[in-house]
Every structure is written in C-alpha cells, then in structure tokens.
C-alpha positions in Angstrom: 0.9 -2.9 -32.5 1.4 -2.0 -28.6 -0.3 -5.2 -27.3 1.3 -7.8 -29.6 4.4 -9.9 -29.4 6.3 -11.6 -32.1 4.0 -14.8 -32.0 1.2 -12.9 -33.4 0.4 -13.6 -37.0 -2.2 -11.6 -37.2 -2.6 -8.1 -36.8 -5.0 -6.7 -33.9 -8.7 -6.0 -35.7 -9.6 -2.9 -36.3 -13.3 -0.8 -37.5 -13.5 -0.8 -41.3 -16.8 0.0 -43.6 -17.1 -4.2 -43.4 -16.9 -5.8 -39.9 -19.4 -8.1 -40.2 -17.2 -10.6 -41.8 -14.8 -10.5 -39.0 -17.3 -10.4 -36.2 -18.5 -13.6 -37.9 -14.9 -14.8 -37.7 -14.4 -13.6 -34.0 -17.3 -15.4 -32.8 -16.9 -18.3 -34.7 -13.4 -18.4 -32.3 -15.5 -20.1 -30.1 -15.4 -23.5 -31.9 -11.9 -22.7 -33.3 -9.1 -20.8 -31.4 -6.9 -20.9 -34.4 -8.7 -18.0 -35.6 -7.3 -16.1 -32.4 -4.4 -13.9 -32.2 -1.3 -15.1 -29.9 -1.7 -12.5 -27.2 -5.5 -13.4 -27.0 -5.8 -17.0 -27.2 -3.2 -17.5 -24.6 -5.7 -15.4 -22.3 -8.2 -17.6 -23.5 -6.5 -20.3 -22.4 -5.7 -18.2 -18.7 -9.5 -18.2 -18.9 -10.5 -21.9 -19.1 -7.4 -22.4 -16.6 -10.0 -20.3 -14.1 -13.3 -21.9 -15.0 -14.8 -18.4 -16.3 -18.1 -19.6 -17.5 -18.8 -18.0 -21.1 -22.2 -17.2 -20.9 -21.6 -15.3 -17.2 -23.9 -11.8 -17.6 -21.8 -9.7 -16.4 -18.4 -8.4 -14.5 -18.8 -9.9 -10.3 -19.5 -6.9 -7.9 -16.0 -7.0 -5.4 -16.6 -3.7 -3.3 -19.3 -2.2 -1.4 -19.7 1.3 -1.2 -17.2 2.2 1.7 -14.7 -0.3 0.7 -14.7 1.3 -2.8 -13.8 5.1 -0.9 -11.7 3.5 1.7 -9.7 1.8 -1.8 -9.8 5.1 -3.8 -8.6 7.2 -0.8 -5.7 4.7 -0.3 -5.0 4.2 -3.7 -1.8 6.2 -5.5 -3.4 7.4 -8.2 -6.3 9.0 -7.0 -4.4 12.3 -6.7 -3.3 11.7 -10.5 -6.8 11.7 -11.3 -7.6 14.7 -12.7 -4.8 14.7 -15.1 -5.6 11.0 -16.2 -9.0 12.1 -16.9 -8.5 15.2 -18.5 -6.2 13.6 -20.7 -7.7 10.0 -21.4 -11.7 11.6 -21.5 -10.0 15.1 -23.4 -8.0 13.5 -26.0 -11.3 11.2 -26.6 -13.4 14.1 -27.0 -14.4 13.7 -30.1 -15.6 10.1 -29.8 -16.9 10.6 -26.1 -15.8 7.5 -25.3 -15.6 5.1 -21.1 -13.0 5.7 -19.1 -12.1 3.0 -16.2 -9.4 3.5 -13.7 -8.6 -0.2 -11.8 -6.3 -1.3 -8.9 -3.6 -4.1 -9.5 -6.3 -6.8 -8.6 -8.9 -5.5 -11.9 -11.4 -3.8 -9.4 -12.4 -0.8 -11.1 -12.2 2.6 -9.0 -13.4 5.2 -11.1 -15.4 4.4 -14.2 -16.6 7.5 -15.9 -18.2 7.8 -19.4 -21.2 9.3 -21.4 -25.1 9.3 -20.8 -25.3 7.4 -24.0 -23.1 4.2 -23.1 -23.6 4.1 -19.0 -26.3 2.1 -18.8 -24.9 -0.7 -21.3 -21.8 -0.4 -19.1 -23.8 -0.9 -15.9 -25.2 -4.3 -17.3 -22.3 -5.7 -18.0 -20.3 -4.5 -14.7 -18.2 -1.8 -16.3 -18.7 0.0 -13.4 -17.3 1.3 -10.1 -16.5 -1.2 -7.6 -16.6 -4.6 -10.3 -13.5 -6.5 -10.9 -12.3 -7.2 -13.8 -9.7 -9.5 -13.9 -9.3 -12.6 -15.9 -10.3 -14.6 -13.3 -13.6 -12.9 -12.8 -14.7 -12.1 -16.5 -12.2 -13.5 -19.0 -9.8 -11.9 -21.4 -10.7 -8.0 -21.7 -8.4 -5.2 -21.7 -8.4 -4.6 -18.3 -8.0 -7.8 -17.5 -5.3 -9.4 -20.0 -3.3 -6.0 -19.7 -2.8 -6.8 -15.5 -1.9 -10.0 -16.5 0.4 -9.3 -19.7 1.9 -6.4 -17.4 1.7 -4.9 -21.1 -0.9 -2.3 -23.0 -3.5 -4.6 -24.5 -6.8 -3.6 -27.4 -9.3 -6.2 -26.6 -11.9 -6.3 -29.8 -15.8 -7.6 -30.1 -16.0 -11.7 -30.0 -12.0 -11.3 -28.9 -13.6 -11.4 -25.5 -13.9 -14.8 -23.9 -17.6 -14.1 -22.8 -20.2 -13.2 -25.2 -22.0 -10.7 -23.2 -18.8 -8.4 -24.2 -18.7 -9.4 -27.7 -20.1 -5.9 -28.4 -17.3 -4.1 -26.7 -14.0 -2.9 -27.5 -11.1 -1.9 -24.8 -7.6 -0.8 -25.1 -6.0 -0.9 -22.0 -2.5 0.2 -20.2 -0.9 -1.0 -16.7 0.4 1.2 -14.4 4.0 0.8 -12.6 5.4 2.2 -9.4 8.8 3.0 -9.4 8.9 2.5 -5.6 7.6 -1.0 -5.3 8.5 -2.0 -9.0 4.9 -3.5 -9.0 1.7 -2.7 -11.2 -0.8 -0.7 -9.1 -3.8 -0.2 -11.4 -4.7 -0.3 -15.1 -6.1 2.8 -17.3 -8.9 1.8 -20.0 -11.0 3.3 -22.4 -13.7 1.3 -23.5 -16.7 1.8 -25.9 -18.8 -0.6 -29.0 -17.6 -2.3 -31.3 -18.0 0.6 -33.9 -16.6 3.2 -32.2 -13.4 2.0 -30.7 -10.1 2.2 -33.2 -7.3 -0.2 -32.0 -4.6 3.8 -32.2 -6.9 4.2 -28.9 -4.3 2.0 -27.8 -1.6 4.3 -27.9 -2.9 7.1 -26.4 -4.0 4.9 -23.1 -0.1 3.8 -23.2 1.0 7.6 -23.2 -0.9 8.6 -20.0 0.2 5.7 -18.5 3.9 6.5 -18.7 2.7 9.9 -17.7 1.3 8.8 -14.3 4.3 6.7 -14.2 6.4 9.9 -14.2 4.2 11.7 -12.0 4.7 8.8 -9.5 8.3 8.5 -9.8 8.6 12.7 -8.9 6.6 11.8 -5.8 9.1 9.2 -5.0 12.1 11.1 -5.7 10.6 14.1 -3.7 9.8 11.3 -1.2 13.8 10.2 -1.2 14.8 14.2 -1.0 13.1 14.6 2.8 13.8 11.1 4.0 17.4 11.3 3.3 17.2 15.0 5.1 15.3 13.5 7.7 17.0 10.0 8.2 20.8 11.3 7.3 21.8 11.5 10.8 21.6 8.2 11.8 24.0 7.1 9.0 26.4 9.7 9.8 26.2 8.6 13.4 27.9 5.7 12.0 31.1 8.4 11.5 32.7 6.3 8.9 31.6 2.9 9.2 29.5 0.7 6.7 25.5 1.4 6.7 22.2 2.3 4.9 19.1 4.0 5.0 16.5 1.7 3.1 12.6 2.2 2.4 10.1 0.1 3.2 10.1 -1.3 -0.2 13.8 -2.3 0.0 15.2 0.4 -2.2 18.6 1.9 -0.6 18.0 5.7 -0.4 21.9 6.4 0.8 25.0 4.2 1.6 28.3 4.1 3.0 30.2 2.8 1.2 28.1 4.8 -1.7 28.3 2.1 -4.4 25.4 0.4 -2.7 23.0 3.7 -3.5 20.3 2.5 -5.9 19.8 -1.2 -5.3 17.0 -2.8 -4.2 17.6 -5.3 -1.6 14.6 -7.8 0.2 12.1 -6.0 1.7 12.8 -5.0 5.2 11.0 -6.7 8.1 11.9 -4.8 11.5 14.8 -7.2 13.3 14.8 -10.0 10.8 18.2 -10.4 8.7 18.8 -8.6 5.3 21.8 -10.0 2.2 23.7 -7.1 1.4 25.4 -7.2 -2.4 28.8 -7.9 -1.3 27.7 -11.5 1.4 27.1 -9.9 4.2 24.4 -9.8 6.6 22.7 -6.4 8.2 20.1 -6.3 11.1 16.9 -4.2 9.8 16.7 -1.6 12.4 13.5 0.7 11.8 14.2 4.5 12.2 11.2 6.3 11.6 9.8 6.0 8.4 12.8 3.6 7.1 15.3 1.4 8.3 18.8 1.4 9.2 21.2 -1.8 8.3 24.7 -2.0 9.8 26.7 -4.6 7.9 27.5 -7.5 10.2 30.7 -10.1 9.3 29.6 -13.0 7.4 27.2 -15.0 9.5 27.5 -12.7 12.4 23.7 -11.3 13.6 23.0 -8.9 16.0 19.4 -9.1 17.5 16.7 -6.8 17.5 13.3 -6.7 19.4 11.1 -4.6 17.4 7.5 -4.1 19.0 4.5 -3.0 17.4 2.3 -1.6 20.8 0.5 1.3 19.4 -3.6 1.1 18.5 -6.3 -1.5 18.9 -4.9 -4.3 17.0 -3.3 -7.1 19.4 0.5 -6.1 20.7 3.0 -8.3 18.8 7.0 -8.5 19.4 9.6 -9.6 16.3 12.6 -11.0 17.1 14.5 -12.0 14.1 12.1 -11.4 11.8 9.4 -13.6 13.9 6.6 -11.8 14.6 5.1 -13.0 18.1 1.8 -11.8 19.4 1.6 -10.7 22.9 -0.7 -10.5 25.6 -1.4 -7.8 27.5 0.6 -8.2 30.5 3.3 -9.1 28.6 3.2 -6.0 26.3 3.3 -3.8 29.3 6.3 -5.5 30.8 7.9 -5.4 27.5 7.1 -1.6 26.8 8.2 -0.5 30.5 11.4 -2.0 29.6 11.9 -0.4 26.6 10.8 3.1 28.9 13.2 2.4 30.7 16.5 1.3 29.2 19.3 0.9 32.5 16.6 -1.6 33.8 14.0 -1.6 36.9 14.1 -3.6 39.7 11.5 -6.6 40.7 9.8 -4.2 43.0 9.5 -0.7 40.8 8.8 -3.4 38.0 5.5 -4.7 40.1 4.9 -0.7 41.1 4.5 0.7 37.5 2.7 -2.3 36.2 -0.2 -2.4 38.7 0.9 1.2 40.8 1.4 0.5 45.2 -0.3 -3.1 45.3 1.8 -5.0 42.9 3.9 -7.3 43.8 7.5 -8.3 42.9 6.5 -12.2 43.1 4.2 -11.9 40.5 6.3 -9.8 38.1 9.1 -12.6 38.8 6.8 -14.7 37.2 5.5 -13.2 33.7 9.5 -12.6 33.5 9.9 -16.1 33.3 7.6 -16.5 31.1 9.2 -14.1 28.4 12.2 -15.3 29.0 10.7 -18.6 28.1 9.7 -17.2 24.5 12.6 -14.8 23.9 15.6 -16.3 25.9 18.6 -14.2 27.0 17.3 -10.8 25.3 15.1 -10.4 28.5 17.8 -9.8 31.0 17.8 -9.7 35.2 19.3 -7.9 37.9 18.1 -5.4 37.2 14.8 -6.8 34.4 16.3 -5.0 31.4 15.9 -5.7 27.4 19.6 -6.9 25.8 20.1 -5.6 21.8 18.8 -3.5 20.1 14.8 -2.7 20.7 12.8 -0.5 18.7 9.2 0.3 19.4 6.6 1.6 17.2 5.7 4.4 19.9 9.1 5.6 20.8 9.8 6.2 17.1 6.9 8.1 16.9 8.3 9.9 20.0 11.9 10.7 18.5 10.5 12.0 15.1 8.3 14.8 17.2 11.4 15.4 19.0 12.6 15.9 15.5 9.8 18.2 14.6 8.7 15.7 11.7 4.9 15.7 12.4 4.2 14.4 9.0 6.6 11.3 10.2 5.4 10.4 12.9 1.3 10.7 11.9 2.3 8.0 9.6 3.5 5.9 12.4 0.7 6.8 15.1 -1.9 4.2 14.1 -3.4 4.5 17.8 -2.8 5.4 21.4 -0.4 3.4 23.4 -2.1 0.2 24.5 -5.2 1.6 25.3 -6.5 -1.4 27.2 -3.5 -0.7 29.8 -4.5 0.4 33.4 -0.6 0.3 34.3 -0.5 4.4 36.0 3.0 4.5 34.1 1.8 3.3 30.6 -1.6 5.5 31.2 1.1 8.3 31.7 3.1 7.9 28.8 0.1 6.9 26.8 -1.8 10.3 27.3 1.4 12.4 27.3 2.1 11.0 23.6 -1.2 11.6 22.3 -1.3 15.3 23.7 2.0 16.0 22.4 0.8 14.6 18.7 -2.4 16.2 18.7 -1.2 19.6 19.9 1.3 19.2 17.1 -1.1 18.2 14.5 -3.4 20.8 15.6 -0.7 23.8 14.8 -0.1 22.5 11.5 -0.1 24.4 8.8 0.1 21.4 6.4 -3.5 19.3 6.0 -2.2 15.7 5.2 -0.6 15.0 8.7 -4.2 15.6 10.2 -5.7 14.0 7.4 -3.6 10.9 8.2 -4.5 10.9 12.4 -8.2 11.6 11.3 -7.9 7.8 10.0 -7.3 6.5 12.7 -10.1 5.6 15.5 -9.3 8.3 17.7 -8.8 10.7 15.7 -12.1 10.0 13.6 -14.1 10.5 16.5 -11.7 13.8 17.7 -14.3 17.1 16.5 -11.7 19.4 16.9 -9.9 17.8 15.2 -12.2 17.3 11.9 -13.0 20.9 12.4 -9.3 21.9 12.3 -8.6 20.0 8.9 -12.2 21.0 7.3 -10.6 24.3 8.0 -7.8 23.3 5.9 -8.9 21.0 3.3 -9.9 23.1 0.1 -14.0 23.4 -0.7 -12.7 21.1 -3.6 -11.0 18.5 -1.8 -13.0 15.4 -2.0 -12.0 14.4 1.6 -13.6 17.2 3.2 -16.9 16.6 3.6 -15.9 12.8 4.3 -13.7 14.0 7.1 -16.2 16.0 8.7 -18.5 13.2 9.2 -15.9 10.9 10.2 -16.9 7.9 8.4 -13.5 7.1 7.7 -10.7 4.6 9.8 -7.9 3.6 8.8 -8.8 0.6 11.0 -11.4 -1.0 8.7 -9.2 -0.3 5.5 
C-alpha cells in the first residue's frame, strides 16, 4: 500500500459489507495501540508527544479571512489549481467526494466538496483556513502525510481524536523541485463508508503531476535567468564563477562540473563552501547571486543593503545583517550613488541640501566606521569592496529592460522617510522610471507584483491599467481593483 512501510503487519483497512467489527477494533485502539498499524501508531505516538487532547471538537481555526487570500495568492499551487481539482474532484465523480488543498504547515487553502458532506466538514474544521497538522488535531491524512513526507489513507477510529472517527482521508505531499521542500498536501476526504483506501493512489498521481508542473515552471524559470544573468559570468572571461538561485541551486558554472548542485542558501555578502574547499562571496545580481571562488580561507567583503520600502534600512556585511537608522542609511546609500567618493562638504550638501554641515557628517562617519571598520573609507568618504544595494539592482535590470526583474525586487520607494534633496531625487526618478515601465507592459504579472506593494496598491492608474489586463476570469482582478491587497502585511 502507498502509505505503509515494511514495519507494518497489517494491511491499511479498507470498506467491506462488515465494518463494524473493525470499527469496534479501531476504537477499541484507544485502550490498546497494538491493535494499530506501524505508520499510525507512530503518529499516535507524535500526537501524545504534542498533548492533542482526544476529545478536542474540532480542527483550530489558523487564518482569518485576508490572511487566508494573502496565503492562497502567495502560495505555488494556486495556479495549479484547476488542474488539481479537475482531476482529484473528476476522477472522484462518481463518489462525489472532499477535496482539501493545505500549505506545508497543515492550514488548509481550498477545501471544496458536496452539499451533502459540507456541513459535517464544517464541524469538525475541514474547512478553509483550519490547520491540520498533527500538532493541532492528531494523526489524519493531512496531517501524518506532512509529517511522513509520504502519501498516507487515514481510516475511521485510525484517527487519534474521536470526533474524526467517522472520517476517512487519503492524503499526498507536495514537493518543490526548487527548494527540495514540501509546500502543501492534496487530500480527499469523505465517511467511513464511502472512502476506499485505492483513493490513495489516485491523490499520489496528481501529486507527482503538480510536482511536474512545478518543476517546468522552474526549468522555464532557469531558461530566462541564465539569459538574463549570463553576462555577469562571462564577464568573468575565463575565470571560476556561478550564477545561483535563491534557494542555492547553481543554474550555470565555470568550471561546468559544478552545474546542478545545490550549495547553502545564499545570504547577500555572507561566505558560501564551494564542492571543491573553497570559499565564494554571495554577491546578489538581480534576481540571483554571483560567487567568485576565493583561495582557501581567502574572503572578499561585501556590503549588501536592503534600503527600498517601509520596513527599517538594514546593511549585511558578512552575512550580518545590521539595522540602520536613518541618517545612517542615507550616508550609506549616497555612497553607494556615488562610487569615486564625495567630499565632507558635498557629503553634508546632499544629505541635508545648502545648510549642512561637514562637522556633522564627520561625525555619523565615525560612527559607521565604528560598526563596519575599514569598508567605510576617507579622503574622499567612499565605500571599500564590493557593495550591492537593493535599489541599484533594481536600477540595472531596467537598464536591462527586465521589468518583470526588477518588480520582483521593488518592494517600495527609496527610503521614503528621507528629506535628503539627492535621495528625494533619486527616489522619485526610480519610481517614475518603474511605473512608466510597468505601465507599457504588455505582460500583467509585473504590475500585478508592484500592485502589492503599498504604493502601488493605492496607485488607481495603476489598478485600472492591470484590471485592463487581468482576464474577467482571473481571480485577482476584482481584488486588485479594490486594492485590498499589500505585500506588506503578507
């Protein structure tokens, strides 16, 4: 069977013209575990080790009504949706059966089912926005499946709490092939008498469906990175270097023996183990990073900063990530604006325009040097390394003509709080350049993306523009057009 493992004895129950004796025997578990297959008493056993209380009524409720959309919208298999439901509710047809679709944590996102079961489901949380993990509600097939990482058919008085002991579930994880992680679970539940444990089967099949679907984003995904990124590798002309996602996967090498590993996950200026000893700075290029092999033990900084939107400015400097204030953040971005270095005195003009004053500048100068040492240079104030900042990136991949790139990075304007007449410049320049791309977009999902964030959710032509776009269809749409949704509260 697809949820067992060699220590089960016993095979997984099934619907026969009898059940009563083995409901009997499934309840009586209880009292005696022995009576339990392998699979399920060792999620018994995960059960106890959380203090699920047996007698709980029903599945907690984890998400509110916007956190559920905000989860669905960000979740990677809402766009796999309609296939997973036409298959999972289609090939059930016949028995009409519930349908649950859950994130990696158990919280269900879509739960969709018949008139003549809803109601049961709704009283014992099978529903949209309840989590089902073992923690929360004991071994189930949502549950036990997440935590297995394997397809699981949960039966009647199989359940650790008796409120369920009338349902059945066979349940399947889903895997990303980017992340190599388990992002959801796909379930079909119904009673006792109308669930056979083949169900199983069929919920395992459309899983490795949306596995494939996933892993033909990804490799389209690879295709336009690659296209997009290949230049700064063969800027390298010859030498060792990668391009690596986010998630750590190496998309293209130099020397090419390294293509197709999967190294630690890259954190912007902090120091990644390469398979042959040697050490590479994670230098972020757009939407992934660049890693020059160093010699063993040798590290070349980087100051990555992170100055765009409303959340506070930070800094990382060898993989430390260092808030800032605001006066520091300007210093630090003017600097990186300006890469030959500025004077004391143009320093104190661009930060607070004729009335500034070099004395002062000397002073919050100091003061960074105090937290990042010799990287802040003098004579003339300059930044040493390498620096990379979130909004010149976003600048180089509209140079680029990657819109799409740098939406994804534009997760606000410039420090907005910043009344330095420079900043304010380059702030306002950056945004008109994004929107006015944006706006002459054919493609939706770049404008879909800046309508996320909190300017752009309050930006009408904007929402107009991509209501224009969006299909009648697309669930989005009339979201969009209210703009109740920010990528800020996510």
């Amino acid at each position: 069977m697809d949820s067992g493992t060699n220590a089960d004895r016993r095979p997984p129950p099934h619907v026969c013209a009898e059940p009563r004796d083995l409901l009997t025997l499934l309840a009586d578990a209880h009292d005696r575990q022995d009576a339990l297959r392998a699979t399920i008493a060792a999620s018994w056993r995960r059960s106890g080790a959380h203090g699920v209380d047996v007698d709980v009524p029903s599945a907690p409720e984890a998400l509110d009504a916007d956190r559920l959309a905000e989860s669905r919208a960000a979740h990677p298999l809402e766009p796999l949706l309609p296939m997973v439901r036409d298959l999972l509710r289609g090939g059930a047809a016949d028995a009409d059966q519930y349908m649950v679709v859950t994130d990696a944590a158990g919280h269900a996102l879509w739960a969709e089912g018949p008139r003549r079961i809803r109601a049961v489901a709704d009283r014992v949380g099978l529903a949209a926005g309840f989590c089902w993990s073992e923690a929360s509600i004991g071994t189930n097939g949502i549950g036990t499946a997440l935590a297995t990482g394997r397809p699981e058919y949960v039966y009647a008085a199989e359940h650790r709490v008796r409120a369920l002991h009338r349902w059945s579930c066979a349940s399947a994880p889903v895997t990303d092939a980017d992340t190599g992680d388990v992002i959801g679970c796909l379930d079909i539940s119904d009673t006792v008498d109308r669930l056979h444990p083949s169900t199983v089967r069929l919920v395992r099949a459309v899983a490795r469906l949306a596995e494939t679907a996933l892993e033909s984003r990804m490799r389209r995904r690879d295709e336009r990175l690659r296209e997009t990124y290949g230049r700064h590798l063969r800027e390298l002309r010859g030498e060792d270097g990668l391009l690596v996602t986010a998630t750590g996967r190496v998309l293209v090498a130099e020397p090419d023996r390294w293509r197709g590993h999967r190294l630690a996950v890259p954190v912007s200026g902090a120091h990644v183990l390469l398979p042959d000893g040697r050490h590479a700075v994670a230098e972020p290029v757009g939407e992934v990073y660049l890693l020059r092999p160093t010699g063993r033990g040798e590290h070349r900084p980087l100051l990555a900063l992170g100055l765009l939107g409303d959340e506070q400015p930070w800094a990382r400097l060898g993989g430390v990530r260092v808030p800032l204030s605001l006066r520091h953040a300007e210093i630090l971005a003017l600097l990186a604006l300006h890469p030959r270095g500025l004077t004391g005195e143009r320093l104190a003009r661009y930060l607070y325009g004729d009335d500034g004053s070099s004395t002062t500048v000397r002073a919050e100068i100091h003061r960074l040097r105090a937290r990042f040492g010799p990287i802040i240079g003098a004579k003339p104030y300059r930044l040493h390394g390498d620096v990379d900042a979130d909004f010149l990136a976003v600048r180089r991949l509209l140079g680029d003509g990657d819109v799409a790139g740098a939406a994804r990075l534009w997760t606000g304007e410039l420090l907005p709080a910043s009344e330095s007449p420079v900043l304010r410049a380059e702030r306002d320049d950056l945004t008109v350049r994004l929107r006015d791309r944006l706006l002459r977009h054919p493609d939706p999902e770049p404008l879909w993306t800046y309508t996320r964030t909190l300017p752009g959710a309050t930006d009408a032509e904007a929402l107009r523009r991509l209501s224009a776009l969006l299909p009648p269809s697309d669930p989005r749409r009339p979201a969009k057009s209210a703009g109740s949704e920010v990528r800020g509260r996510v």
